[in-house]
TORTI-551517 format. One record per residue: residue number from 1; x, y, z of N, C-alpha, C in turn. Coordinates in nm, 3 decimals, decimal comma, m for minus. Atoms other than C-alpha are relative to their C-alpha. Example, Ala and Ser with C-alpha at 12.3 -4.5 7.8 and 13.67 -1.06 7.14 Angstrom:
REM TORTI-551517
[site 1 [0,089 m0,119 0,000] [1,230 m0,450 0,780] [0,090 0,120 0,000]],
[site 2 [m0,082 m0,119 m0,006] [1,367 m0,106 0,714] [m0,077 0,109 0,073]],
END
This chain:
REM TORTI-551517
[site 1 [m0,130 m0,003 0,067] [17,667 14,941 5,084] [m0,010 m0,070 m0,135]],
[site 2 [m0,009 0,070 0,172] [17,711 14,883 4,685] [0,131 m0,102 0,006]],
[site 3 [m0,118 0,085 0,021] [18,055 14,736 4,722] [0,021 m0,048 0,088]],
[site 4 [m0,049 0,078 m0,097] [18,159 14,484 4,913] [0,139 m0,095 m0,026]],
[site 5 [m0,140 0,065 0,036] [18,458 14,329 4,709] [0,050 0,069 m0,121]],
[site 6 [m0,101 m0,096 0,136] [18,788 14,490 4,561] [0,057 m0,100 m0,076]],
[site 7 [m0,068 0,097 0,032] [18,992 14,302 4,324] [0,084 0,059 m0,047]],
[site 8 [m0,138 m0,013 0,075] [19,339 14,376 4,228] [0,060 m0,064 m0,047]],
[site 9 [m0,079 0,051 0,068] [19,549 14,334 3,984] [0,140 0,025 0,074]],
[site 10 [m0,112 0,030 m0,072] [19,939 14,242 4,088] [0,134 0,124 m0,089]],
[site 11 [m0,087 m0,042 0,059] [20,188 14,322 3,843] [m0,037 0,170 m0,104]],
[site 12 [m0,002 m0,163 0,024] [20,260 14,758 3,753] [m0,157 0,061 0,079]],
[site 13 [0,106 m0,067 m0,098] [19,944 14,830 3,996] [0,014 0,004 0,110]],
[site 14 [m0,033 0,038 m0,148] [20,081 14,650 4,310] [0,143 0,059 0,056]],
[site 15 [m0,137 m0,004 m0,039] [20,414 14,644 4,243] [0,087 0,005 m0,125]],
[site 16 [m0,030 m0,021 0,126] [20,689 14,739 3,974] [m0,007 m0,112 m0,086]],
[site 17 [m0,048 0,121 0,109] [20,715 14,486 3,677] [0,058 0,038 m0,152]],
[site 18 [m0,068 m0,016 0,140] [20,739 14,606 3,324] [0,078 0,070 m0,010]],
[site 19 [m0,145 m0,067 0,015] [21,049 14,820 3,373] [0,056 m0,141 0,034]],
[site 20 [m0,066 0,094 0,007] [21,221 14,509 3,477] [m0,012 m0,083 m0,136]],
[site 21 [m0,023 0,077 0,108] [21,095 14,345 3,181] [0,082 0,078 m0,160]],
[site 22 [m0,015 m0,078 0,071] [21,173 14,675 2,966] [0,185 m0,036 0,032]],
[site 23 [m0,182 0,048 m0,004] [21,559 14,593 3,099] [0,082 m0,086 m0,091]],
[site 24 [m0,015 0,103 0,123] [21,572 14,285 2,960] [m0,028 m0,014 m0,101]],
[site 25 [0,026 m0,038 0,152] [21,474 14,367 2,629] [0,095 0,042 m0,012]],
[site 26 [m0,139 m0,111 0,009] [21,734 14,624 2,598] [0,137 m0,112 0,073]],
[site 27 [m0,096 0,075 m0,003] [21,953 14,340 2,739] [0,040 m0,122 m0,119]],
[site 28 [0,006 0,106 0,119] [21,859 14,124 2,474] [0,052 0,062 m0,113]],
[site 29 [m0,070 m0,047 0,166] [21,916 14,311 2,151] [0,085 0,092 0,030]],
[site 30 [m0,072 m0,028 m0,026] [22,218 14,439 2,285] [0,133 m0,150 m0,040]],
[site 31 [m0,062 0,129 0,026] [22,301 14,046 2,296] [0,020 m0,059 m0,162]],
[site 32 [0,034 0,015 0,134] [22,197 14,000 1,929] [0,028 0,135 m0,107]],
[site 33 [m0,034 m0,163 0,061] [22,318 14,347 1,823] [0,090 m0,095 m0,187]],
[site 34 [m0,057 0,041 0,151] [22,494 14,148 1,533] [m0,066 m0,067 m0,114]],
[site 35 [0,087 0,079 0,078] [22,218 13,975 1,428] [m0,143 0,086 m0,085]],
[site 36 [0,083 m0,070 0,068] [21,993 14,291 1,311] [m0,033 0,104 0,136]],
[site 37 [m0,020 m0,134 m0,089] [21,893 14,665 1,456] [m0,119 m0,067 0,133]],
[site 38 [0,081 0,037 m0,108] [21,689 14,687 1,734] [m0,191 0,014 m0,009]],
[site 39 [0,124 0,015 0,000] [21,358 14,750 1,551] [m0,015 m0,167 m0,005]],
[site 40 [0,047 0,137 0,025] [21,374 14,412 1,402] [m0,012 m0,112 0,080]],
[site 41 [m0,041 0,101 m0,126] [21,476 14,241 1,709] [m0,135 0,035 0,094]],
[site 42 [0,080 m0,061 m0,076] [21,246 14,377 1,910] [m0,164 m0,058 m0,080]],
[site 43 [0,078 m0,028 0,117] [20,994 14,333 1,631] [m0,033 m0,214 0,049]],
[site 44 [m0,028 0,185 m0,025] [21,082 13,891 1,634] [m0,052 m0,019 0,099]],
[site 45 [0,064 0,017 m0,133] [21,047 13,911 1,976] [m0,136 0,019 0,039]],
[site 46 [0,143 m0,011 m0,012] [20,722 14,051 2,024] [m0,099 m0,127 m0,084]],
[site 47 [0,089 0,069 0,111] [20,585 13,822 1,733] [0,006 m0,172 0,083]],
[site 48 [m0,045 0,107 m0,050] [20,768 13,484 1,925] [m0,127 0,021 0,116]],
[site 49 [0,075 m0,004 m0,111] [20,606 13,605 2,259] [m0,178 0,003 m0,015]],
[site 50 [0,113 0,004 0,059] [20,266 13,639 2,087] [m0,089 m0,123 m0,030]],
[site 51 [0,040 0,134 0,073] [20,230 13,326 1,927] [0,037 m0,109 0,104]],
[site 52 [m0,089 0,125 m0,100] [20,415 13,111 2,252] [m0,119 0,055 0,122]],
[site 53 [0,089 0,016 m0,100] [20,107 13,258 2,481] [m0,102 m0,122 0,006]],
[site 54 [0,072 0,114 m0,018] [19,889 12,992 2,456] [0,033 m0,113 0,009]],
[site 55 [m0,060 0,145 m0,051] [20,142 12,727 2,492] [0,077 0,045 0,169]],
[site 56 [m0,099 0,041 m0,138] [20,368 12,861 2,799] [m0,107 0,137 0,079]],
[site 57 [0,078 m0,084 m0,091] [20,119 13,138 2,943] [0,045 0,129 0,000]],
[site 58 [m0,105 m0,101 m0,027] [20,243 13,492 3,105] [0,143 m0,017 0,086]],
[site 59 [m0,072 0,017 m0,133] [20,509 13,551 3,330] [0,143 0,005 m0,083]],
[site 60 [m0,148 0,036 0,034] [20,904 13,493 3,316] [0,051 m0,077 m0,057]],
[site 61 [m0,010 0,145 0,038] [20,918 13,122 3,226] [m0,029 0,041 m0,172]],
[site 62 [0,094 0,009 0,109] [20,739 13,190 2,916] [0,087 0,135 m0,080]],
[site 63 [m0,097 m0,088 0,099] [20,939 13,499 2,800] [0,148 m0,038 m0,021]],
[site 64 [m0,177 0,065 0,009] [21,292 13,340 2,851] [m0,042 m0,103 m0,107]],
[site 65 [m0,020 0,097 0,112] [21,188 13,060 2,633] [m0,054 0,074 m0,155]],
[site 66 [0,030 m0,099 0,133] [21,077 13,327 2,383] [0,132 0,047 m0,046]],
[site 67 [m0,126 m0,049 0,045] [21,393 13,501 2,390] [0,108 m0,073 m0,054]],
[site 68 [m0,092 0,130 0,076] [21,610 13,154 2,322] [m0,079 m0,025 m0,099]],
[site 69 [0,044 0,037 0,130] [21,349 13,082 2,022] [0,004 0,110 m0,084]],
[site 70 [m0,007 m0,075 0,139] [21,377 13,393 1,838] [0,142 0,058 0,031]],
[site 71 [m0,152 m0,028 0,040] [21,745 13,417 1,929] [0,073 m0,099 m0,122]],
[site 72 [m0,012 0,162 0,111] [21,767 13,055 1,734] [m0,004 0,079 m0,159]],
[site 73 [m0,006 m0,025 0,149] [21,580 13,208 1,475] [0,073 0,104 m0,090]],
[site 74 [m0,069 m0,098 0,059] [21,787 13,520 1,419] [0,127 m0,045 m0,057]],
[site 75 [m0,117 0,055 0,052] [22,094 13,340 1,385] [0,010 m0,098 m0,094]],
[site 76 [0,053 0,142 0,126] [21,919 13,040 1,153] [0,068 m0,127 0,112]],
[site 77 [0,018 0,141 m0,083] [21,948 12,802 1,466] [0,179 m0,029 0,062]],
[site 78 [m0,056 0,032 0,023] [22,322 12,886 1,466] [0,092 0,074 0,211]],
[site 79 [m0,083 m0,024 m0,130] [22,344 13,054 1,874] [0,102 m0,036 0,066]],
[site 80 [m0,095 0,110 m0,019] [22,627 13,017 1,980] [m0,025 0,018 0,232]],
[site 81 [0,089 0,031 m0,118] [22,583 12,880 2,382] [0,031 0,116 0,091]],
[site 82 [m0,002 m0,123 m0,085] [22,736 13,199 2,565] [m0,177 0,103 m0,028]],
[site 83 [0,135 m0,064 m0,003] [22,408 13,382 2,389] [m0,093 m0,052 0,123]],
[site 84 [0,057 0,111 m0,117] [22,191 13,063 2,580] [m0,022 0,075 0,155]],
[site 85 [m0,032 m0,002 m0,195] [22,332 13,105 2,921] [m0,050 0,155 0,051]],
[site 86 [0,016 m0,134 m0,060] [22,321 13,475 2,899] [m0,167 0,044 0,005]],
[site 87 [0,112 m0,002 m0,015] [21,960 13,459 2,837] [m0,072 m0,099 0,105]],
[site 88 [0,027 0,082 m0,080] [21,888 13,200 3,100] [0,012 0,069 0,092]],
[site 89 [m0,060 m0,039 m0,131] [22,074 13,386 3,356] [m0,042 0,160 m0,008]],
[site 90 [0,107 m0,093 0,047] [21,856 13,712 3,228] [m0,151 m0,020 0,072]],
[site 91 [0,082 0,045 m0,040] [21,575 13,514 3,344] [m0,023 m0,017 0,154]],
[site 92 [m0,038 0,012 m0,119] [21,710 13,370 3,644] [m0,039 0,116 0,099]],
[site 93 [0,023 m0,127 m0,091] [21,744 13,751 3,765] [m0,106 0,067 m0,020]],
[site 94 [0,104 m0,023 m0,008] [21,423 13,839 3,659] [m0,075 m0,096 0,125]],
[site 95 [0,018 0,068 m0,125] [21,302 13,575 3,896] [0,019 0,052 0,184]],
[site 96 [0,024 m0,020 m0,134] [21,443 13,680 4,186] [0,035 0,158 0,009]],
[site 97 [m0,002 m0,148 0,023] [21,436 14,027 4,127] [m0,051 0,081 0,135]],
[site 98 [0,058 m0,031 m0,130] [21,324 14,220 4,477] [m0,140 0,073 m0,033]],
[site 99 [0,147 m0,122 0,038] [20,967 14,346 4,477] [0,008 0,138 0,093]],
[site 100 [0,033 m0,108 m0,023] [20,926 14,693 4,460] [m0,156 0,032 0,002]],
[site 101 [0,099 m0,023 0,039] [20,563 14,803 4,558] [m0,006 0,150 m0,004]],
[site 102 [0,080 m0,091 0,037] [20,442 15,121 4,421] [m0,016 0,097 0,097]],
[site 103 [0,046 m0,097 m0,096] [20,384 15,465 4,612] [m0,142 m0,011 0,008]],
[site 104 [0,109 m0,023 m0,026] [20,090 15,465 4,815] [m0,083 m0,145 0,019]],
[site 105 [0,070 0,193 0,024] [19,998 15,052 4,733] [m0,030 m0,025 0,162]],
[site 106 [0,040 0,044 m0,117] [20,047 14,992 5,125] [m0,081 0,047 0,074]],
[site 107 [0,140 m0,096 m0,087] [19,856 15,269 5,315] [m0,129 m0,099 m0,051]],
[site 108 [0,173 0,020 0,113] [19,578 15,192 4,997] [m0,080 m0,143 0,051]],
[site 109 [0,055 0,111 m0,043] [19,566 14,833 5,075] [m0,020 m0,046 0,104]],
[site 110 [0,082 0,017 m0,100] [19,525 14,835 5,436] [m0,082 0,083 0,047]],
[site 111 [0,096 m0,093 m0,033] [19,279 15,086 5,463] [m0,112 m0,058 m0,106]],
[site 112 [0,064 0,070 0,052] [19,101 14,888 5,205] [m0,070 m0,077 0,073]],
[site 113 [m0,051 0,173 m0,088] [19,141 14,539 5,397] [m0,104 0,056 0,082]],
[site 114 [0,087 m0,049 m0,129] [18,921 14,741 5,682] [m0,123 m0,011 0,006]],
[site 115 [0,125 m0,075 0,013] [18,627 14,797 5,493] [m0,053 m0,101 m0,102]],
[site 116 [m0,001 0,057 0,127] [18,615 14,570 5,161] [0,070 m0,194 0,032]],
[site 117 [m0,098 0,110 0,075] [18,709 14,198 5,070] [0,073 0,041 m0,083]],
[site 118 [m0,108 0,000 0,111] [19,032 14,189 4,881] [0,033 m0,083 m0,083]],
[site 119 [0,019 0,095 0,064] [19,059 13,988 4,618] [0,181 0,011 m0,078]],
[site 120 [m0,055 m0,003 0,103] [19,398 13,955 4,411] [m0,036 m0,077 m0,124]],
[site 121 [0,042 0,043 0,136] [19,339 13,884 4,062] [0,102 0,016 m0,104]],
[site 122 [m0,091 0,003 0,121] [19,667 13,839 3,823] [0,028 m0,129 m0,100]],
[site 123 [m0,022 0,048 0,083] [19,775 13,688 3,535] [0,192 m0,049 0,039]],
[site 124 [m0,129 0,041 0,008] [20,136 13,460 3,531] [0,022 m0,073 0,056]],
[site 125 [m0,020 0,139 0,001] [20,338 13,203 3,631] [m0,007 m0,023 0,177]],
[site 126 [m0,005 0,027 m0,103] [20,245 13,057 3,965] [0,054 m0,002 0,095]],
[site 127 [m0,083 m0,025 m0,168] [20,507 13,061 4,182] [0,080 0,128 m0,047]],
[site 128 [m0,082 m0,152 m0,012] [20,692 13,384 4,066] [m0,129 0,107 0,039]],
[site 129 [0,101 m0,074 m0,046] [20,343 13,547 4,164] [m0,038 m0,036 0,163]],
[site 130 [0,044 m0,025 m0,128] [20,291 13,374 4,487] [0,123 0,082 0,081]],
[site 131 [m0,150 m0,051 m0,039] [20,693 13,464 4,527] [m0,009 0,156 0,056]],
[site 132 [0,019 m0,183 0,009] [20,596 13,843 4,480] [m0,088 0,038 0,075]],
[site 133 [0,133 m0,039 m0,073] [20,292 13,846 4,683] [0,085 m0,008 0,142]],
[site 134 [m0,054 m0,010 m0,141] [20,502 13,713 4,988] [0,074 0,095 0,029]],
[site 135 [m0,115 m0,082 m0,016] [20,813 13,947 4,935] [m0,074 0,100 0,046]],
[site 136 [0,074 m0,139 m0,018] [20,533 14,238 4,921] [m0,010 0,035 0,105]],
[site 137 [0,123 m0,040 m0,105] [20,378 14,218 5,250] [m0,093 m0,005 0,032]],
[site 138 [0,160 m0,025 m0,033] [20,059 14,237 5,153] [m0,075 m0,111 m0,007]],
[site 139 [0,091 0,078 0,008] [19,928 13,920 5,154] [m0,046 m0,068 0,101]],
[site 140 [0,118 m0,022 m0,121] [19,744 13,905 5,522] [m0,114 0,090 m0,085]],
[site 141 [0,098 m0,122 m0,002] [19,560 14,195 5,340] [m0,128 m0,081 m0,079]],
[site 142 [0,074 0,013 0,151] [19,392 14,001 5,058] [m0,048 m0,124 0,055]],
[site 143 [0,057 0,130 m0,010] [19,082 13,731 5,142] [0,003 m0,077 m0,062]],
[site 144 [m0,011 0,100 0,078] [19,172 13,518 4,851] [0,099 0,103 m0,139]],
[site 145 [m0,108 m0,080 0,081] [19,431 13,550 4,569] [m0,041 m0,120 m0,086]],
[site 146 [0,035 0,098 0,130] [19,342 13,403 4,196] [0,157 m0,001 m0,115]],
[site 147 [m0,078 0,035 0,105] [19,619 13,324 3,981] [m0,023 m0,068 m0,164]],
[site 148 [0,112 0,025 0,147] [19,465 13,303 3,633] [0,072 0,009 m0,134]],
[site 149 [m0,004 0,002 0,122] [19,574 13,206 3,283] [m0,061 0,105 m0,098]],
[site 150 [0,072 m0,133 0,020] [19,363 13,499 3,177] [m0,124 0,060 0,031]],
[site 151 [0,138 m0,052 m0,052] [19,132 13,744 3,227] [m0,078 0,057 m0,069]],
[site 152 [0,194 m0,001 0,110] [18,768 13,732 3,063] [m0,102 0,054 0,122]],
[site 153 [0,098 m0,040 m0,083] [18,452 13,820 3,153] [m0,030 m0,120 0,065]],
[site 154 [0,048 0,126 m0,108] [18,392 13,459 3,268] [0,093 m0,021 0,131]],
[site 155 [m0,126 0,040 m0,120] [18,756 13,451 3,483] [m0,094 0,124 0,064]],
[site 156 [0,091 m0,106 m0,102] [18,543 13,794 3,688] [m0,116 m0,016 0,031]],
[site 157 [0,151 0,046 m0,017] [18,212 13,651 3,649] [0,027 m0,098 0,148]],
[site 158 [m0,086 0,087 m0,118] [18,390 13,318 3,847] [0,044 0,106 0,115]],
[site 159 [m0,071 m0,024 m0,144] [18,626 13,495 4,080] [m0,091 0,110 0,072]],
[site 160 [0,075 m0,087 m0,101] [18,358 13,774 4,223] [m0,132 m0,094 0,037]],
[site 161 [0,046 0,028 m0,102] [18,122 13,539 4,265] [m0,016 m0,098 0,103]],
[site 162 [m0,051 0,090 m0,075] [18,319 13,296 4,434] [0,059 0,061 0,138]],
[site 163 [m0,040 m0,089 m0,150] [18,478 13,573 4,679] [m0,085 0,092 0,026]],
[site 164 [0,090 m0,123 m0,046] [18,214 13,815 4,676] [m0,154 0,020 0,008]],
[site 165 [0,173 0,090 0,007] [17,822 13,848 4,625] [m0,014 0,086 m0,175]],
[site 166 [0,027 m0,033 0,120] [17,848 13,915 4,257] [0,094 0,120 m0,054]],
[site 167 [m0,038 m0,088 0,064] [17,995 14,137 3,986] [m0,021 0,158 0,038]],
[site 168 [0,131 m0,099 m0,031] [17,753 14,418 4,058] [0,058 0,052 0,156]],
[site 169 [m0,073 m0,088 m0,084] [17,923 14,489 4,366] [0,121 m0,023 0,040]],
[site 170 [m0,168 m0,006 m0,014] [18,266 14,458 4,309] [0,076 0,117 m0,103]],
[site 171 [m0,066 m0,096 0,084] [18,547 14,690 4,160] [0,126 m0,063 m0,024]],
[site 172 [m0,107 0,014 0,052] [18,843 14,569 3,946] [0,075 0,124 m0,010]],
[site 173 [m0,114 m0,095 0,043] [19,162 14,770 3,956] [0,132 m0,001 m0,021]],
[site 174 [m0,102 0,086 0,054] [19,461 14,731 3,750] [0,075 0,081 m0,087]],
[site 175 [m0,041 m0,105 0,069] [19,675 14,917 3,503] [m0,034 m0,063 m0,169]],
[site 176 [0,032 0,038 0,107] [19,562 14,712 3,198] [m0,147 0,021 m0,026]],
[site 177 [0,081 m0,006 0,056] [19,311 14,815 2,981] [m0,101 m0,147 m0,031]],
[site 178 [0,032 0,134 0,063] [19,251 14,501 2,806] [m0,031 m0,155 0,062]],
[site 179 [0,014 0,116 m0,095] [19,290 14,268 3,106] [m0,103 0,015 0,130]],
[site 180 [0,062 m0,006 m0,148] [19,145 14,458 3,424] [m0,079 0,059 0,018]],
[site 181 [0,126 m0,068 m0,009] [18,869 14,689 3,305] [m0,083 m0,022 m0,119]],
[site 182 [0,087 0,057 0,091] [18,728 14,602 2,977] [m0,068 m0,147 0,021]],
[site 183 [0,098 0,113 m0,059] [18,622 14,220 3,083] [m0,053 0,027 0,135]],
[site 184 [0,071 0,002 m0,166] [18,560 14,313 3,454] [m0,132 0,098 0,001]],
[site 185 [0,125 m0,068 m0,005] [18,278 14,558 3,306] [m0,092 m0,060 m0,083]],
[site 186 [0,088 0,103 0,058] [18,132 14,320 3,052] [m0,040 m0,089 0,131]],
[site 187 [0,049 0,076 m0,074] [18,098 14,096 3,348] [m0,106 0,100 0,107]],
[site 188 [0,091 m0,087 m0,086] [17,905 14,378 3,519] [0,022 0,069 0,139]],
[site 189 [m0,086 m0,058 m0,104] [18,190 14,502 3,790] [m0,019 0,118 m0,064]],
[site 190 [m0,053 m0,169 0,024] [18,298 14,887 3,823] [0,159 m0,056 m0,052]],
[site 191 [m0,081 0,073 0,052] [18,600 14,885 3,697] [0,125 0,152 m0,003]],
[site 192 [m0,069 m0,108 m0,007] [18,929 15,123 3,757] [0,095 m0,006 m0,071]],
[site 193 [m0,169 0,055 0,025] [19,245 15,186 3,571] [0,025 0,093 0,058]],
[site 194 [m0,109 m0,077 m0,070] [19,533 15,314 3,704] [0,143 m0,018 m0,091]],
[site 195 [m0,140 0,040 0,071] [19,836 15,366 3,461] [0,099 m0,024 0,070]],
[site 196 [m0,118 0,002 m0,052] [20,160 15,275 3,484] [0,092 0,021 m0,083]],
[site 197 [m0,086 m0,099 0,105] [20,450 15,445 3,322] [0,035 m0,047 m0,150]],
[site 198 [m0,012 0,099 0,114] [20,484 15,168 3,067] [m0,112 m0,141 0,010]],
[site 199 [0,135 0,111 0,012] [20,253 14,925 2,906] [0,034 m0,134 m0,109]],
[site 200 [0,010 0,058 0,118] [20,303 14,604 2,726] [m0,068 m0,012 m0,099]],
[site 201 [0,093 m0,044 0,090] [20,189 14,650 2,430] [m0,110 m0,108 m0,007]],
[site 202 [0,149 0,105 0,056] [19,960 14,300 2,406] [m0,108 0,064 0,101]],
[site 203 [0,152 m0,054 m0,066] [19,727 14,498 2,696] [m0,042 0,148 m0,041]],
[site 204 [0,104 m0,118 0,056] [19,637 14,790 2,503] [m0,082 0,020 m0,025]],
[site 205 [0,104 0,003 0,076] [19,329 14,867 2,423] [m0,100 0,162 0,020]],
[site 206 [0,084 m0,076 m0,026] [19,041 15,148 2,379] [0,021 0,025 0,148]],
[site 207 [0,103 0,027 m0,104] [18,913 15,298 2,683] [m0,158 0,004 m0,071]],
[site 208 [0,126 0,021 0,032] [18,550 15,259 2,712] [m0,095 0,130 0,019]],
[site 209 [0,031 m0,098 0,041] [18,341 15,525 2,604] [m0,137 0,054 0,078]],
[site 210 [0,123 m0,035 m0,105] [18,038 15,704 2,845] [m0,053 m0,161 0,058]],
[site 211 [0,059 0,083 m0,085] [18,043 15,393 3,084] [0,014 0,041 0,136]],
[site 212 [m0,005 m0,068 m0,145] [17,958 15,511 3,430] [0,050 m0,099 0,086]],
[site 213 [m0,069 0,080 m0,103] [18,096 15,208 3,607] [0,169 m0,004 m0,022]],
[site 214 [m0,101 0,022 0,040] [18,426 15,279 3,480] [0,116 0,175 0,012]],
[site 215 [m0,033 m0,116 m0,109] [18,683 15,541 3,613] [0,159 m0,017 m0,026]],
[site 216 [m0,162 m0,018 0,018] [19,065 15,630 3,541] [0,084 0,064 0,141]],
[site 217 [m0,094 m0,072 m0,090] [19,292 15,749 3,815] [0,150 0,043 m0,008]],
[site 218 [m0,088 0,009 m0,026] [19,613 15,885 3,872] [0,120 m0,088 0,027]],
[site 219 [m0,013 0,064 m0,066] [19,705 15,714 4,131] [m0,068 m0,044 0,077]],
[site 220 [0,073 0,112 m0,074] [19,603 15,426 4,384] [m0,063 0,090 0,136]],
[site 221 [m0,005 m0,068 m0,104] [19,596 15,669 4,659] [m0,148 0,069 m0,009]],
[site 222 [0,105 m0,036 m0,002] [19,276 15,822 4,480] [m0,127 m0,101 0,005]],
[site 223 [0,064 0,100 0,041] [19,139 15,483 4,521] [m0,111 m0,016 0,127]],
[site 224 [0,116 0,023 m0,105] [18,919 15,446 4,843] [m0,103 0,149 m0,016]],
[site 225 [0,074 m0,132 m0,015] [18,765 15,843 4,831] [m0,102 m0,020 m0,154]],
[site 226 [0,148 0,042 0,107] [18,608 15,707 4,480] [m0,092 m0,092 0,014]],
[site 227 [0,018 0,092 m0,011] [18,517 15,381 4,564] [m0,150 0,048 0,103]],
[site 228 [0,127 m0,039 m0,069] [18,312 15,577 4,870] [m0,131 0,100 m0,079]],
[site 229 [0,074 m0,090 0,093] [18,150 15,797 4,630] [m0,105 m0,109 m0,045]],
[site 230 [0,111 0,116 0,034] [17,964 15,464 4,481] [m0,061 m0,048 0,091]],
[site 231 [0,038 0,030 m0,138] [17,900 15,371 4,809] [m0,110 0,079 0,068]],
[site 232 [0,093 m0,071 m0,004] [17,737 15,652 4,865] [m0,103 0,036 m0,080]],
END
């Protein structure tokens, strides 16, 4: 057997996320509608959330305090506190938002679980990820779950061969380009995407060009019948 450990990614592979976050956007410059159109708003925002990753991380926590700093700045510091609250309480319900997982995620992942170590492997804020993992279900399925500030070729180098017996026979799969198959194949994993109907734009990137460890799908559902193909 070539593979012996899967690793998944959480958020728009597992289970919905960036439509919820796509909400709140559209809730936001709806809120600020007086303060400029919705490119420009939209525009602030992205630039706030950009520059505030390396101090507050991914996740919810970290975009709510984005949305109160470039609400500040749209107004020249002058919000008045109904904006505040309404962005707090924006947050709030992002938080406890119900997880939706994905057609096909459950079959996929215990028919996985049977055959494979499972690894989760996401990016964000610690407890709204372990939050989402419990609501899911699926976390009996998964022999270890990484919660990671980001993902490099060294965060896949680390987590496969801490849960698995190396890069080399593991497969990352995720709907980000930029996060769950471009470093997980520098580190020398296979490496799958799987879109999802929307993409934040900071994980865009290339795909990668005649690499045979590397593989697009549909859907998750086409995910074990390839996986045996390497196997074989």
């Amino acid at each position: 057997m070539i593979i012996t450990t899967v690793g998944l990614d959480a958020d728009d592979t597992l289970w919905h996320n960036e439509t919820i976050f796509r909400l709140t956007h559209a809730r936001f410059v709806d809120l600020l509608a007086d303060h400029g159109d919705e490119a420009l708003i939209e525009a602030r925002l992205a630039e706030t959330e950009q520059r505030n990753l390396r101090l507050y991380g991914y996740g919810v926590k970290g975009f709510t305090l984005s949305m109160i700093e470039t609400a500040m700045a749209l107004t020249d510091g002058t919000a008045p506190p109904h904006v505040v609250r309404e962005i707090l309480a924006a947050g709030r319900e992002m938080l406890a938002h119900p997880v939706e997982t994905l057609p096909g995620v459950d079959e996929v992942v215990a028919e996985l679980s049977e055959t494979y170590r499972l690894v989760l492997i996401t990016k964000g804020d610690l407890l709204d990820q372990e939050r989402k993992l419990a609501a899911s279900g699926l976390g009996e399925r998964f022999a270890a779950v990484e919660i990671v500030s980001e993902k490099d070729r060294s965060t896949y180098d680390r987590v496969f061969n801490r849960h698995g017996t190396g890069p080399a026979h593991a497969v990352m799969v995720g709907n980000s380009m930029k996060s769950d198959v471009l470093p997980a194949i520098a580190a020398g994993a296979f490496a799958v995407h799987i879109p999802y109907a929307v993409t934040w734009a900071h994980e865009l990137a290339d795909a990668p060009e005649n690499e045979p460890r590397y593989v697009s799908l549909a859907r998750i559902g086409e995910l074990p019948d390839w996986i045996t193909t390497i196997d074989a």
